[in-house]
N, C-alpha and C positions, 0 to 999 in steps of 0.2 A: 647266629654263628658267634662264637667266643671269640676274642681280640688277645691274644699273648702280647703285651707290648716287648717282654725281654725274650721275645725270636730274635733268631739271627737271622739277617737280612744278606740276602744271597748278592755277592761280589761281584761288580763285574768283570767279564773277561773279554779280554781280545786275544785275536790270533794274529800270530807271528810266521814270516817265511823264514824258515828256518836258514835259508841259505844266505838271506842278505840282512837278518835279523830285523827289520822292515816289517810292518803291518802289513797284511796279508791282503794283497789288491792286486790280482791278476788280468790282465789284457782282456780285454771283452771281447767272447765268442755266439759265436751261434750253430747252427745244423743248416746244411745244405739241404737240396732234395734229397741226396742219397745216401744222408744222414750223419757226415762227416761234418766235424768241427773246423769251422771258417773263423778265422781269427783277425782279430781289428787292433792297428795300433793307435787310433785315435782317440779312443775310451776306455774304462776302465769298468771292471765288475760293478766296482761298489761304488757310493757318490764319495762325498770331501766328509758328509754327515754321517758317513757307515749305513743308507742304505742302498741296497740293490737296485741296481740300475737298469730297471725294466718297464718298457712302454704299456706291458701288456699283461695279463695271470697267462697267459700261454708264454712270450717270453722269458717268465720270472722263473717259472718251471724249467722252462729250456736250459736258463742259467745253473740251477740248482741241480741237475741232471747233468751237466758240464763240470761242475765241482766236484760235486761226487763220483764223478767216472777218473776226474785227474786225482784225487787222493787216494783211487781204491788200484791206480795203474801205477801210483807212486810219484808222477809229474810234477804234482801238490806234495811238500813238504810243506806241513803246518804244526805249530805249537801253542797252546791254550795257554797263555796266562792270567793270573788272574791281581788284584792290585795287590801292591807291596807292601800297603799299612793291612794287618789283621787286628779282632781286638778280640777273636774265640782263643781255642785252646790252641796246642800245639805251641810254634817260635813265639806266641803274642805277646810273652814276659820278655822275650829277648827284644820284641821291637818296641814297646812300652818303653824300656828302659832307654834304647838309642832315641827313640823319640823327644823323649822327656832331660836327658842330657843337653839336649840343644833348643832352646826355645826359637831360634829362628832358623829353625829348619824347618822346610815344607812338609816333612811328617808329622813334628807341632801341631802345625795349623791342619794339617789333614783328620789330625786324630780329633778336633774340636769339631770339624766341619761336619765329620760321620757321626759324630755322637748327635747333630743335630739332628734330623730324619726323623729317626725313632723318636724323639721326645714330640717332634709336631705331630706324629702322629698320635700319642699319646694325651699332647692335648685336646687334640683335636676330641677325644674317644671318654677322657674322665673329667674337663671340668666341667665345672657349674658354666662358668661364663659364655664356652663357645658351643654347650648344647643347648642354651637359653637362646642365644645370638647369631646370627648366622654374618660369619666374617667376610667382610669385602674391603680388595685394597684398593688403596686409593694413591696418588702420582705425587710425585714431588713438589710440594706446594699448591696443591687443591685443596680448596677451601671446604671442610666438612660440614655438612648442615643435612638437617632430617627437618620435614614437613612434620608441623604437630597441629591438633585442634586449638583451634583458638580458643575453646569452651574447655581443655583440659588442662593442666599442669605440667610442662615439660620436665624431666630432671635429668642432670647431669655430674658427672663424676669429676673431681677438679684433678688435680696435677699429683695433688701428694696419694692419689688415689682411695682415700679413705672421707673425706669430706663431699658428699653430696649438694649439688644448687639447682636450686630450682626456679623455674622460668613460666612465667602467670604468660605476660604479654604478648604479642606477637605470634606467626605464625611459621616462623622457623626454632630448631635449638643447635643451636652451635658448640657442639662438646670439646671439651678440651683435650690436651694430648697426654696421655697418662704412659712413663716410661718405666719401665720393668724390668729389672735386671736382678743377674747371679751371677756370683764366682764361687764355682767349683774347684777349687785349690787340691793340690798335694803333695804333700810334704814327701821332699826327697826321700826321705828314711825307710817311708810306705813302700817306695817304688823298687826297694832293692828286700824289704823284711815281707811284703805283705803276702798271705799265701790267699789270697784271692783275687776278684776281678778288679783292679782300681777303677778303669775306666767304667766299670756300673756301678761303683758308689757312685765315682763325680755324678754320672751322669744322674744316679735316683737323688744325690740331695738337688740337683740342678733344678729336676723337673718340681720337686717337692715348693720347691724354692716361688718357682713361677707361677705352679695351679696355687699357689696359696694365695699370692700377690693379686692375681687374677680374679678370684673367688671373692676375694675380702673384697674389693672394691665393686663385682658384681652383687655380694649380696645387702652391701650398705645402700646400694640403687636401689631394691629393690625394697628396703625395709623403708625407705624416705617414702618411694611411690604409692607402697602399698599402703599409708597412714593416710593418704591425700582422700581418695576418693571413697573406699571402701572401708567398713567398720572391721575390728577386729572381733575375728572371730575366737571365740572362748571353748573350751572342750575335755570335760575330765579323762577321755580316752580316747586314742586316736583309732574310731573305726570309721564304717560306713558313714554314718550320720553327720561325722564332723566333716570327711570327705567331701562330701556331699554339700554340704553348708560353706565351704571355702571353695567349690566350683560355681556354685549359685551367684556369691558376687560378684564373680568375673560375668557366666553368663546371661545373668539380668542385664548386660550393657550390650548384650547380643553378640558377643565375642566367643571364642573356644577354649575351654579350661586346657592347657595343653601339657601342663607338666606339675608335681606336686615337690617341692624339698622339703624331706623330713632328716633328721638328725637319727644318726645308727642305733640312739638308746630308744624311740618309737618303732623301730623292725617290730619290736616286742608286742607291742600292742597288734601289730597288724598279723602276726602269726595267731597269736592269740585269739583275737577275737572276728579276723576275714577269714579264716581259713577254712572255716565251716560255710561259707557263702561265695566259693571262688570253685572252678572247673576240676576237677579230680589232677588233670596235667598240674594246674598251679597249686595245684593243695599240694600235692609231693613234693616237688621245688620251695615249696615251704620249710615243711615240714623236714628235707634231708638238706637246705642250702642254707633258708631262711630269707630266698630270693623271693621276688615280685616281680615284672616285668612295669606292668598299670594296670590301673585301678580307674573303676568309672572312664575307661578309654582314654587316660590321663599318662602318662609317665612316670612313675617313683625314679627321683635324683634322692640318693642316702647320702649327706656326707658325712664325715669324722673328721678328726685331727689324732694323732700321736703323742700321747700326753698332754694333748689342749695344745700345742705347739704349735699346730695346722689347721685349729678349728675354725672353720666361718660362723659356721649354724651352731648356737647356741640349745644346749637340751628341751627338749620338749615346745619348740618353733616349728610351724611350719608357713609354707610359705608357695602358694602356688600362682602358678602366671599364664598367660596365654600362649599364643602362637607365635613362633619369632618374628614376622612378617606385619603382625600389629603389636609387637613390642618395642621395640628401639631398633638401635642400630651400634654395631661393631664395625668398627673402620680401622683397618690395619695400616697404618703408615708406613712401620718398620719391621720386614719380618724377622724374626726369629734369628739373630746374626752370633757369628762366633770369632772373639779375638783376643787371640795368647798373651798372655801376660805374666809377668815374673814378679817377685818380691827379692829378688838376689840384691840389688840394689841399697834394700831396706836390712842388710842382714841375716833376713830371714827364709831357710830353705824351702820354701814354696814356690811350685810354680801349678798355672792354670789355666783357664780360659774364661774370659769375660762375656755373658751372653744379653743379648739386649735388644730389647722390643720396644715398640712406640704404638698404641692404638687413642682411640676415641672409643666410649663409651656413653651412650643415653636412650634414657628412658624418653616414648615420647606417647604414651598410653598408661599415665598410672591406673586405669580403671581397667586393664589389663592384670593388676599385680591383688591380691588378698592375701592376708596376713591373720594365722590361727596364733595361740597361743594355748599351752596346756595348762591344767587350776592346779593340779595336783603332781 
């Protein structure tokens, strides 16, 4: 199934009594024997949480069967609303702009808070780092550590994110905290001339911002680890054979080849010269997308950068690794946070939101990681 990350993500709504303009929580009933509505002032429909307050699936029904009969008799006056910050079509220019007028207003900070969602889920779906990785949080002031072979090389990612350390002795790695941030700014003048979405540029240079931050620092791990144990592999063109030859080093250590990263400019190779050796389904997909799904039961991760701006993987690298489970470990300290901030101060008509992350990152299996390189 395809993943749209720029869907729009359905709003919540609640219901209103129209008469006391009050959330909609009416006195808790039920059905007699003879099938009339006995009413209770002690309790309520709904709980404090919004949900239905019922012991039973025959109660809940009862309930549900008692709403619906008082709004179709007219009892229930009720009214849908739905929240007040929008960021689709329709007032969204008009609430943008009141938003953005006042930095410390709680639709400020709402409009930062909602653009986060979509972006985790977005990470969650295109980086390198958290489909290698598999994310776990971890409490305020836990000490992070991952179990490594004593007979292997641990590595770890330091602080400025781009300098890899590595660890011979012992039999824990203790990775450091790697902190990750963007500012998404917009200048006043956008908000009043721009005739399109402000809030999905911030948000796409945001995300841009982070998977790169993200990437770069996962795949400088991976290039330290993958020199440790295994040889690099050499390859005038990336098909089957070389495929094949960079799963081999992982799996001679009795591990599972489980993902390959090649750079967007080898797709080429792989339409070219797999496409003749892959299932008529994947040969079209080929041939009409230029997609893969895996390969040798491996995974293809492509990545690119934007005029080299966002690249990790360098032309004609590849680079594949095992299973995330004997790979390392991603340790979330800080999730994914959002906080308003202005440059009015500074003279400068910008305002924005500050977004900012905190994890650990380490390799604790470089004999997990093989590293191809192409001749030609």
């Amino acid at each position: 199934m395809k993943f749209n990350p720029y869907a729009k993500i359905a709003e919540k709504v609640k219901v209103f009594d129209k008469k006391t303009n009050e959330p909609f929580n009416p006195y808790d009933f039920g059905r007699t024997a003879t099938g009339a509505i006995s009413r209770s002032a002690k309790s309520k429909v709904f709980t404090d949480s919004g949900e239905l307050n019922a012991s039973s699936k025959k109660d809940a029904l009862e309930k549900i069967r008692g709403l619906l009969d008082g709004q179709s008799s007219g009892e229930f006056q009720v009214e849908a609303r739905a929240n007040t910050l929008k960021t689709a079509s329709g007032d969204s220019d008009a609430i943008i702009r009141q938003a953005m007028s006042d930095p410390n207003s709680p639709e400020f900070a709402k409009a930062g808070q909602q653009l986060l969602m979509p972006i985790k889920e977005v990470l969650d779906y295109e980086t390198i780092t958290r489909k290698l990785w598999v994310p776990r949080s971890v409490k305020q002031g836990e000490v992070v550590r991952y179990d490594k072979d004593v007979y292997v090389t641990g590595w770890s990612i330091a602080e400025d994110g781009q300098t890899p350390i590595s660890q011979v002795e012992g039999a824990y790695v203790y990775p450091a905290d790697l902190q990750v941030t963007a500012y998404p700014s917009i200048e006043l003048k956008d908000v009043y001339r721009a005739q399109y979405d402000i809030l999905a540029r911030a948000q796409e240079r945001a995300r841009q911002e982070i998977e790169h931050q993200e990437d770069l620092a996962a795949v400088n791990l991976l290039r330290a680890g993958g020199a440790t144990e295994n040889p690099l592999t050499l390859f005038p063109t990336l098909n089957i054979g070389a495929f094949e030859s960079l799963r081999y080093q992982i799996e001679r250590h009795r591990l599972i080849c489980s993902a390959f990263l090649i750079h967007r400019r080898e797709m080429s190779d792989i339409v070219n010269t797999v496409r003749s050796q892959v299932d008529p389904v994947t040969q079209r997909e080929l041939v009409m997308a230029g997609f893969i799904g895996s390969i040798l039961n491996a995974m293809i991760v492509t990545t690119a950068g934007t005029n080299n701006q966002f690249q990790v993987l360098d032309p004609g690298e590849v680079i594949a690794v095992t299973l995330p489970e004997y790979l390392g470990g991603l340790a979330v300290r800080v999730d994914l946070m959002s906080e308003p901030v202005t440059r009015m101060h500074e003279g400068i008509p910008q305002r924005g939101w500050f977004w900012y992350e905190m994890f650990a990152l380490c390799l604790i299996n470089s004999k997990g990681v093989a590293l191809g390189q192409k001749t030609t």
